[in-house]
PDB file as gemmi writes it, atoms N, CA and C in Angstrom:
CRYST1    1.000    1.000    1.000  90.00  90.00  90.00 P 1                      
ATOM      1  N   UNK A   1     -12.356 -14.268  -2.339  1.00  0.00           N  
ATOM      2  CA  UNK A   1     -11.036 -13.673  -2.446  1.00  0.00           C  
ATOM      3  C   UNK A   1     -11.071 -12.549  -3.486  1.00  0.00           C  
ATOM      4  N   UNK A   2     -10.136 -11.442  -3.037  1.00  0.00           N  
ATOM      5  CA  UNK A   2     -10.020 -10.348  -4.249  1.00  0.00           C  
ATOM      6  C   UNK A   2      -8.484 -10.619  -4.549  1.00  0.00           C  
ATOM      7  N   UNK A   3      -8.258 -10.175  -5.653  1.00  0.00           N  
ATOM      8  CA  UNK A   3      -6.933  -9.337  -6.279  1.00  0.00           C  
ATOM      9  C   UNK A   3      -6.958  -8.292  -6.679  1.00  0.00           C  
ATOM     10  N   UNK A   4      -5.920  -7.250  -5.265  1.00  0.00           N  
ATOM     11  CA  UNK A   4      -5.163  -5.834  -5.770  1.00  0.00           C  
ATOM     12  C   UNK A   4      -3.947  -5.657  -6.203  1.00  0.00           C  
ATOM     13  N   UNK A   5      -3.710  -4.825  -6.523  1.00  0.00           N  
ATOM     14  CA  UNK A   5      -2.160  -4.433  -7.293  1.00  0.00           C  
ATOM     15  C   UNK A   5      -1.430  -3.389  -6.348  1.00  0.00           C  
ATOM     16  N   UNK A   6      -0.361  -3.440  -5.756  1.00  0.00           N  
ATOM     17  CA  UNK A   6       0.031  -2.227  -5.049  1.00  0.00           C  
ATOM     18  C   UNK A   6       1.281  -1.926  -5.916  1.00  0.00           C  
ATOM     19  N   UNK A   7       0.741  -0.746  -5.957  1.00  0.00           N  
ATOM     20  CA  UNK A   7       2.065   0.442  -6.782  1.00  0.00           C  
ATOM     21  C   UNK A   7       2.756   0.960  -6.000  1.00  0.00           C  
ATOM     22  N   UNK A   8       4.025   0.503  -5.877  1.00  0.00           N  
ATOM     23  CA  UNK A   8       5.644   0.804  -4.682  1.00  0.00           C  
ATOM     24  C   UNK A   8       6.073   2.387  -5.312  1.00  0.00           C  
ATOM     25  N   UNK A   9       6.334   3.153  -4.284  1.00  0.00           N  
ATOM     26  CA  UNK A   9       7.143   4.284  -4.778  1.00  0.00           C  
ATOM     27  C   UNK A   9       8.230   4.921  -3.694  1.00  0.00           C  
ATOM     28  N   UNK A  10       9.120   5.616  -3.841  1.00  0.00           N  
ATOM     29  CA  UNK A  10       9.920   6.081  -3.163  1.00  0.00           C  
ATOM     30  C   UNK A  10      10.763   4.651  -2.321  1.00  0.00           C  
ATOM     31  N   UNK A  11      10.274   5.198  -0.709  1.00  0.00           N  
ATOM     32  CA  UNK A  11      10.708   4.586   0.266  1.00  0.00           C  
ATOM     33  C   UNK A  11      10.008   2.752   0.550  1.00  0.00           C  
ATOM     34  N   UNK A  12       9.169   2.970   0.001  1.00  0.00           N  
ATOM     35  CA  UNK A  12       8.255   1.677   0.020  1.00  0.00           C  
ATOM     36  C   UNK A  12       9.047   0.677  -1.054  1.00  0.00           C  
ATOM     37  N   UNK A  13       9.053   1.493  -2.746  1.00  0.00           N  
ATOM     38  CA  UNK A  13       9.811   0.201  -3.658  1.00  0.00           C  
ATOM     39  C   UNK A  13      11.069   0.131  -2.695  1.00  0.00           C  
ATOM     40  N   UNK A  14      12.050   0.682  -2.090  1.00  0.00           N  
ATOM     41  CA  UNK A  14      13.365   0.683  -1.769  1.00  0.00           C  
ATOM     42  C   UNK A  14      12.725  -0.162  -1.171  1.00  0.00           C  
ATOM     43  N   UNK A  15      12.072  -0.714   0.292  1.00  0.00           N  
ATOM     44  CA  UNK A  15      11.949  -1.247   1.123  1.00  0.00           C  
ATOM     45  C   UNK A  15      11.446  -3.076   0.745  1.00  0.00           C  
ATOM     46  N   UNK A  16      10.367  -2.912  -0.342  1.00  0.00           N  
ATOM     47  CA  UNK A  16       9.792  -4.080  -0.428  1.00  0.00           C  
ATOM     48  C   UNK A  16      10.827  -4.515  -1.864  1.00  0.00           C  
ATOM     49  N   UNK A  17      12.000  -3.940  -2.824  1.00  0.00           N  
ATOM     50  CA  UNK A  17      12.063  -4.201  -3.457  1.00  0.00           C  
ATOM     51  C   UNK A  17      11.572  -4.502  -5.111  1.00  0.00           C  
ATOM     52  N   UNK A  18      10.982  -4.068  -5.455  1.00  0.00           N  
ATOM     53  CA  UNK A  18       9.715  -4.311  -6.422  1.00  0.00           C  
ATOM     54  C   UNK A  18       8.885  -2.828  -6.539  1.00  0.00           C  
ATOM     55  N   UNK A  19       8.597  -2.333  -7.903  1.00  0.00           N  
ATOM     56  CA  UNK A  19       7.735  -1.457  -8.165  1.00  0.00           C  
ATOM     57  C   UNK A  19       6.320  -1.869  -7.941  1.00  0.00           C  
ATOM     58  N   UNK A  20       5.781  -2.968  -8.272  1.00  0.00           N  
ATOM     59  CA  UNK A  20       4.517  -3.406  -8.234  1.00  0.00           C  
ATOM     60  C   UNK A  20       4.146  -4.775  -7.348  1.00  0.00           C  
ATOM     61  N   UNK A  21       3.217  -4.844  -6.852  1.00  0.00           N  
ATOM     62  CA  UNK A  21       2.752  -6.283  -6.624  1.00  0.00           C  
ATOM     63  C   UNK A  21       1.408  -6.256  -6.400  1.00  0.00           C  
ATOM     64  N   UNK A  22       1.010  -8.199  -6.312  1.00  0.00           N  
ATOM     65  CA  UNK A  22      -0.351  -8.351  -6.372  1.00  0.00           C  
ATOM     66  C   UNK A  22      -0.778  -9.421  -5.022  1.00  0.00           C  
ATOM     67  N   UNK A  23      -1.478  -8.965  -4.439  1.00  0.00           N  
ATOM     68  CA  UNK A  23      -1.946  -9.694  -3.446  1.00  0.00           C  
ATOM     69  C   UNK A  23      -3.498 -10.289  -3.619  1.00  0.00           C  
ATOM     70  N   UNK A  24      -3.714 -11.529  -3.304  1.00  0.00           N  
ATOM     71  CA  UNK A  24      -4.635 -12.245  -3.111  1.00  0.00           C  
ATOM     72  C   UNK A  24      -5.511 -11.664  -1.484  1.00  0.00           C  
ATOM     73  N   UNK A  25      -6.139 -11.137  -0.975  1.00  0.00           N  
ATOM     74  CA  UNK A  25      -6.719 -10.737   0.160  1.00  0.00           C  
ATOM     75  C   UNK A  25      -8.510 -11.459   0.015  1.00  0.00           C  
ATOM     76  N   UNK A  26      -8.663 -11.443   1.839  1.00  0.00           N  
ATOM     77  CA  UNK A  26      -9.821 -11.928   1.908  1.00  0.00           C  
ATOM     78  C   UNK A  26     -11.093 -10.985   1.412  1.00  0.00           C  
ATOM     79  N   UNK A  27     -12.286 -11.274   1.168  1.00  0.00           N  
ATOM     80  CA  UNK A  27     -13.067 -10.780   1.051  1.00  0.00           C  
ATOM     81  C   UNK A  27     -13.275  -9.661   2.202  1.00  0.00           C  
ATOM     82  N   UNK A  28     -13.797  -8.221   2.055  1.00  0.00           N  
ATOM     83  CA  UNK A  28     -13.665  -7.169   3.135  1.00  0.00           C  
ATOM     84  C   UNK A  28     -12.814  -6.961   3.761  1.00  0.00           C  
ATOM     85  N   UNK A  29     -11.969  -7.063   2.941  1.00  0.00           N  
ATOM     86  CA  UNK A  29      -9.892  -6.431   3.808  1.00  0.00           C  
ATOM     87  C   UNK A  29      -9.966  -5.010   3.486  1.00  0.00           C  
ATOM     88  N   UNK A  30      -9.595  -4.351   4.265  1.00  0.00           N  
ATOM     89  CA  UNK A  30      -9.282  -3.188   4.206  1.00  0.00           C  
ATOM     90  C   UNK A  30      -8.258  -2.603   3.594  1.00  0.00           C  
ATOM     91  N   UNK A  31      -8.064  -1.056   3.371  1.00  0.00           N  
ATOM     92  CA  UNK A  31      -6.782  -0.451   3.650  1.00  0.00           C  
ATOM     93  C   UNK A  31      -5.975  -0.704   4.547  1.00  0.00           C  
ATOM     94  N   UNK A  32      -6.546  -0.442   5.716  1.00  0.00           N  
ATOM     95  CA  UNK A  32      -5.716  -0.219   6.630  1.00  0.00           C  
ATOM     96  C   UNK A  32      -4.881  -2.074   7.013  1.00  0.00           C  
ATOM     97  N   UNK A  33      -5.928  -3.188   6.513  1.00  0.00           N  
ATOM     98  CA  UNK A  33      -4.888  -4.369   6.561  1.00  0.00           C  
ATOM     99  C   UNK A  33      -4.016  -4.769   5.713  1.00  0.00           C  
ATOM    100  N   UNK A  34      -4.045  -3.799   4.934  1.00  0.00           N  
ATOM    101  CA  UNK A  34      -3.420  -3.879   3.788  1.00  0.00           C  
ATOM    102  C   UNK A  34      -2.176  -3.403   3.971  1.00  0.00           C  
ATOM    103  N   UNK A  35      -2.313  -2.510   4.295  1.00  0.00           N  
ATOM    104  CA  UNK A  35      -0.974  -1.594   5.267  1.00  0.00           C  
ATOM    105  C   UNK A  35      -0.369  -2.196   6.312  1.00  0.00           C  
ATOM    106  N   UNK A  36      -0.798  -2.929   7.018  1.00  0.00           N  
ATOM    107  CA  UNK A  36      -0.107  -3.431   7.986  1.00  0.00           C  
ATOM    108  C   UNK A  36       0.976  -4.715   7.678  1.00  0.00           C  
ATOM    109  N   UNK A  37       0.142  -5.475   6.150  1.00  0.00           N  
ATOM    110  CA  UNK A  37       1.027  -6.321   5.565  1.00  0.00           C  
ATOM    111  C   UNK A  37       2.440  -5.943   4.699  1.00  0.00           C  
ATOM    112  N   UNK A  38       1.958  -4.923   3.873  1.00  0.00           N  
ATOM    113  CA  UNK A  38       3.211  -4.188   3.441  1.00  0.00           C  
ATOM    114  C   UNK A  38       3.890  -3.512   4.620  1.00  0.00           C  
ATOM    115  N   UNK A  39       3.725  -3.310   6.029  1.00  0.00           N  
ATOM    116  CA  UNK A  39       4.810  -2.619   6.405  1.00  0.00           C  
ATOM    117  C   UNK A  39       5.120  -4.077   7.543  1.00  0.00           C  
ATOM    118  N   UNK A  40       4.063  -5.144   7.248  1.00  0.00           N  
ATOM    119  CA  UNK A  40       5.380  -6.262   8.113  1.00  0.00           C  
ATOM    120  C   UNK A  40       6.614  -7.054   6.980  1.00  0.00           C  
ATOM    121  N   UNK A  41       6.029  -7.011   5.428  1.00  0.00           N  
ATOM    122  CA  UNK A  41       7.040  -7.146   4.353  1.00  0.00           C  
ATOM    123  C   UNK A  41       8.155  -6.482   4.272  1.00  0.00           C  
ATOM    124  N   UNK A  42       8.574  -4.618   4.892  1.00  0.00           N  
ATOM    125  CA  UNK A  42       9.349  -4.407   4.688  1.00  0.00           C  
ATOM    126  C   UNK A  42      10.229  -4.429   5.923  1.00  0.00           C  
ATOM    127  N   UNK A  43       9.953  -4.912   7.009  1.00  0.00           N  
ATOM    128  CA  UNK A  43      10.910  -6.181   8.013  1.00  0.00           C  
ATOM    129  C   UNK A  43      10.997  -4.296   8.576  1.00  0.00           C  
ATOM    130  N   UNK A  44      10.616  -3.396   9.042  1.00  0.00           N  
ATOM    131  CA  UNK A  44      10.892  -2.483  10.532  1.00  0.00           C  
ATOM    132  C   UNK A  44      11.173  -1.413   8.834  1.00  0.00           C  
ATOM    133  N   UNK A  45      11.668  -1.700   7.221  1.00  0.00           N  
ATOM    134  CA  UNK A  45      12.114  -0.087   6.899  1.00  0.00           C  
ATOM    135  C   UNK A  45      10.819   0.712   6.675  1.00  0.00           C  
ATOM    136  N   UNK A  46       9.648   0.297   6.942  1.00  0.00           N  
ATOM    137  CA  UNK A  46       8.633   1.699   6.925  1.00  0.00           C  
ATOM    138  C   UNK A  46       8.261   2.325   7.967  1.00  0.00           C  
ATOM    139  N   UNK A  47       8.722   1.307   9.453  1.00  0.00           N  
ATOM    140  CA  UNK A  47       7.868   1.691  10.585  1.00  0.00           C  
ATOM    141  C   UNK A  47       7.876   3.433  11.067  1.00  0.00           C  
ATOM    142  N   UNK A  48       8.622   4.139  10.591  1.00  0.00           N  
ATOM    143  CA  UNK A  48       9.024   5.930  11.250  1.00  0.00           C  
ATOM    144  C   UNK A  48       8.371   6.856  10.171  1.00  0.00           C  
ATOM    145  N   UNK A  49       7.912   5.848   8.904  1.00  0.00           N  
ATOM    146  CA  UNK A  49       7.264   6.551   7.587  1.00  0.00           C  
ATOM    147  C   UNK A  49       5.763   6.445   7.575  1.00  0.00           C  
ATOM    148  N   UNK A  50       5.164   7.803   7.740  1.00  0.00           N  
ATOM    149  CA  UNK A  50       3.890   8.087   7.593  1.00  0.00           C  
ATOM    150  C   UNK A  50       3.498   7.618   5.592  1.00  0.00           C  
ATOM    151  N   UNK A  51       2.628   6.661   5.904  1.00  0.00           N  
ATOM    152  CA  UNK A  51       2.199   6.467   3.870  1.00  0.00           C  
ATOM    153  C   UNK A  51       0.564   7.489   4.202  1.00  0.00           C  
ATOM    154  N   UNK A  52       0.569   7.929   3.045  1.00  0.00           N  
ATOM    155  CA  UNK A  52      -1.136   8.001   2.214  1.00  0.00           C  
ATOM    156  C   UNK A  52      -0.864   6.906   1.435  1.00  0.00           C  
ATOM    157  N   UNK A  53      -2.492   6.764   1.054  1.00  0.00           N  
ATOM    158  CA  UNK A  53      -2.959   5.551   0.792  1.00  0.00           C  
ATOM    159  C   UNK A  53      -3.821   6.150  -0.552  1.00  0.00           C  
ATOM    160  N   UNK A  54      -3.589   5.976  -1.385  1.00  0.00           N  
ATOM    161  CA  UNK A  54      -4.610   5.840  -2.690  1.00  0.00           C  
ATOM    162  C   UNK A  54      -4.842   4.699  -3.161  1.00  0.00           C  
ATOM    163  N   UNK A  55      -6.049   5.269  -3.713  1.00  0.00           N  
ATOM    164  CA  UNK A  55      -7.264   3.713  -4.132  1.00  0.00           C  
ATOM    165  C   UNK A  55      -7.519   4.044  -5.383  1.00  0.00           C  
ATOM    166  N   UNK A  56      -7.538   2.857  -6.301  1.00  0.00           N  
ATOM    167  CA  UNK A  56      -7.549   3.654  -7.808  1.00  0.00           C  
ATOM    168  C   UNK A  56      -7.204   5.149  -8.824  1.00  0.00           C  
ATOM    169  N   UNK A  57      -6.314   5.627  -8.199  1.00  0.00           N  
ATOM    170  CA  UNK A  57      -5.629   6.977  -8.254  1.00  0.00           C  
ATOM    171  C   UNK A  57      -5.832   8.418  -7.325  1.00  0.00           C  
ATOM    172  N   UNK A  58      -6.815   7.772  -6.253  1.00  0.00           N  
ATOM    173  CA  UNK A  58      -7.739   8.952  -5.554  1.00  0.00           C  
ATOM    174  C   UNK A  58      -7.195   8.886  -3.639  1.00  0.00           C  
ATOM    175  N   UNK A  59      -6.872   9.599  -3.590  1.00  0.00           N  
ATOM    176  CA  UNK A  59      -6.548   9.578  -1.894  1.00  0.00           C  
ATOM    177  C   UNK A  59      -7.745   9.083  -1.812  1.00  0.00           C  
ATOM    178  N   UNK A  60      -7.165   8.469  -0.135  1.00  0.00           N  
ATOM    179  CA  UNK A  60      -8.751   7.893   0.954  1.00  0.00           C  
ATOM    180  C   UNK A  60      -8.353   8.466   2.071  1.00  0.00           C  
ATOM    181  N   UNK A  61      -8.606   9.259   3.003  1.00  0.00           N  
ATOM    182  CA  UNK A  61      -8.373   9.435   3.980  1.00  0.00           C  
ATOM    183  C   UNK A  61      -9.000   8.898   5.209  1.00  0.00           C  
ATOM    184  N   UNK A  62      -9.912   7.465   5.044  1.00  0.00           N  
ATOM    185  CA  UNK A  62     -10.026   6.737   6.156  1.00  0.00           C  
ATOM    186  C   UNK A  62      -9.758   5.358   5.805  1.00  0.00           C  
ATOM    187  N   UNK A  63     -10.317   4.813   5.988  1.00  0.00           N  
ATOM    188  CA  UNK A  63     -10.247   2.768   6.555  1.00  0.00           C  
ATOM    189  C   UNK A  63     -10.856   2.341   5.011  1.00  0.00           C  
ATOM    190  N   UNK A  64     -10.964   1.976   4.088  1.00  0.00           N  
ATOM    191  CA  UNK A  64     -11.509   1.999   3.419  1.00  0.00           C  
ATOM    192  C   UNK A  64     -11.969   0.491   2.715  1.00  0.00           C  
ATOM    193  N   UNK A  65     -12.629   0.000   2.537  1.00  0.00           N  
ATOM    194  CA  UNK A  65     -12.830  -1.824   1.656  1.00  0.00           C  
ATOM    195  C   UNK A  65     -12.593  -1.743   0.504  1.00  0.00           C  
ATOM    196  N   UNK A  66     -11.719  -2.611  -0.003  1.00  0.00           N  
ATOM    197  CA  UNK A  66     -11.047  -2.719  -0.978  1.00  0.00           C  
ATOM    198  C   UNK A  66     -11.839  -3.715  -2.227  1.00  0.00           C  
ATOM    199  N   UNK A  67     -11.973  -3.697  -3.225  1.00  0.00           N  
ATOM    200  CA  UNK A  67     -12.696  -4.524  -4.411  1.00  0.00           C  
ATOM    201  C   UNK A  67     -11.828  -5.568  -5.094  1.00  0.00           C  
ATOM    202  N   UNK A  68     -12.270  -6.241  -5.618  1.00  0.00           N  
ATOM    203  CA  UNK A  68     -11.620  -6.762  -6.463  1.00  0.00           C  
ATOM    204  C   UNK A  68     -10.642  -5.674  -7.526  1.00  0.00           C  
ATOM    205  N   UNK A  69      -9.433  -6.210  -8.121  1.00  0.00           N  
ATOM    206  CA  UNK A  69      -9.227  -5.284  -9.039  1.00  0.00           C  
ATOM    207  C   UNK A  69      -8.534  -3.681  -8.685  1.00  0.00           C  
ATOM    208  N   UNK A  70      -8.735  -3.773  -7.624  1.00  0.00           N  
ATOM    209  CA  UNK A  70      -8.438  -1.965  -6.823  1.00  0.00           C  
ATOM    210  C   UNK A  70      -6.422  -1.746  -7.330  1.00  0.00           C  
ATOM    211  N   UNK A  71      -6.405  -1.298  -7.553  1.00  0.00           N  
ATOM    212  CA  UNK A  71      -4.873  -0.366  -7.422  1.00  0.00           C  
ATOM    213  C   UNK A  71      -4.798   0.320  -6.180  1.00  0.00           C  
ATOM    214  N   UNK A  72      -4.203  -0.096  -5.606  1.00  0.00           N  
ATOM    215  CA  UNK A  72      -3.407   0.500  -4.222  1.00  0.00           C  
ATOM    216  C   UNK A  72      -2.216   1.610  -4.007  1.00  0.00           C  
ATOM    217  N   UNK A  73      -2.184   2.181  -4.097  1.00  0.00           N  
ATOM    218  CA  UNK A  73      -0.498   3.022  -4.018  1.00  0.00           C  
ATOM    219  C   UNK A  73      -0.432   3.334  -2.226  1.00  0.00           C  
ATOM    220  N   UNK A  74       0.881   3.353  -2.453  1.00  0.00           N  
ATOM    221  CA  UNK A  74       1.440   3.634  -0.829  1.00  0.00           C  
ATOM    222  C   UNK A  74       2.010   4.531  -0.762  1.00  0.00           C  
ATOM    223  N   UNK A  75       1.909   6.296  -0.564  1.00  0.00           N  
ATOM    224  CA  UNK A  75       3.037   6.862  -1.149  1.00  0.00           C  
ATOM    225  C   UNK A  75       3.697   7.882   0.256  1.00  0.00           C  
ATOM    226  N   UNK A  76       4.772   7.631   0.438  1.00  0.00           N  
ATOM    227  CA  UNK A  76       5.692   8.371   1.182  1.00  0.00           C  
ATOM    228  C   UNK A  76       5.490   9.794   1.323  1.00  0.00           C  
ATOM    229  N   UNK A  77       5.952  10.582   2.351  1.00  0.00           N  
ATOM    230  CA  UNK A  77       6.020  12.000   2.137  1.00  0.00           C  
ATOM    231  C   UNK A  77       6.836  12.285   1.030  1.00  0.00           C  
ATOM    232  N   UNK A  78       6.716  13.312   0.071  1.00  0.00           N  
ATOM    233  CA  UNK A  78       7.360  14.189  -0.488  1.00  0.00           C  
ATOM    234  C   UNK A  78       8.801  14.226  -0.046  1.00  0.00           C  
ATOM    235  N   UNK A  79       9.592  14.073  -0.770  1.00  0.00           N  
ATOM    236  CA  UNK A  79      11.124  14.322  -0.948  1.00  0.00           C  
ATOM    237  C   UNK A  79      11.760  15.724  -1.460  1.00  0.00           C  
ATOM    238  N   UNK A  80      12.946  16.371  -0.985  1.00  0.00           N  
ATOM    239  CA  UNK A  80      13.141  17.452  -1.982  1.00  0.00           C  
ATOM    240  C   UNK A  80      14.628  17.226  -2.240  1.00  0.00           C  
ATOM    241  N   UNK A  81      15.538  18.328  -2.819  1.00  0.00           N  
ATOM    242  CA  UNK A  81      16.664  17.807  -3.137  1.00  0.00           C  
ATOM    243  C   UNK A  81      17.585  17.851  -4.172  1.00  0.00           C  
TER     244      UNK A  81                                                      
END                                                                             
């Protein structure tokens, strides 16, 4: 088992409630399953929202395996306003 931390912002904290959380995941979980759990947590409010995905402060732009310890962010498009 690992533990990551996902850092909520924008549309995601609104959705899941919570700036931060920590998930217990199996050994070789991905991004991308990672994503699929936070957007069945926020019950349909992310499904029309494209996220990037950063991994310890660094975009990933594919599928990526996650470590023990990893920081996750989920972050929404850009807002203006």
């Amino acid at each position: 088992m690992i533990k990551v931390t996902i850092k909520c912002f924008s549309q995601v904290k609104y959705a899941l409630g919570q700036n931060e959380l920590v998930f217990e995941l199996e050994n070789g979980s991905t991004s991308s399953n990672l994503e699929k759990i936070i957007r069945s947590k926020a019950n349909g409010q992310l499904d029309d929202i494209s996220l990037r995905i950063a991994i310890n402060q660094h975009y990933e732009s594919e599928d990526t395996e996650l470590k023990d310890g990893d920081e996750v962010a989920f972050i929404p498009p850009v807002q203006g306003g």
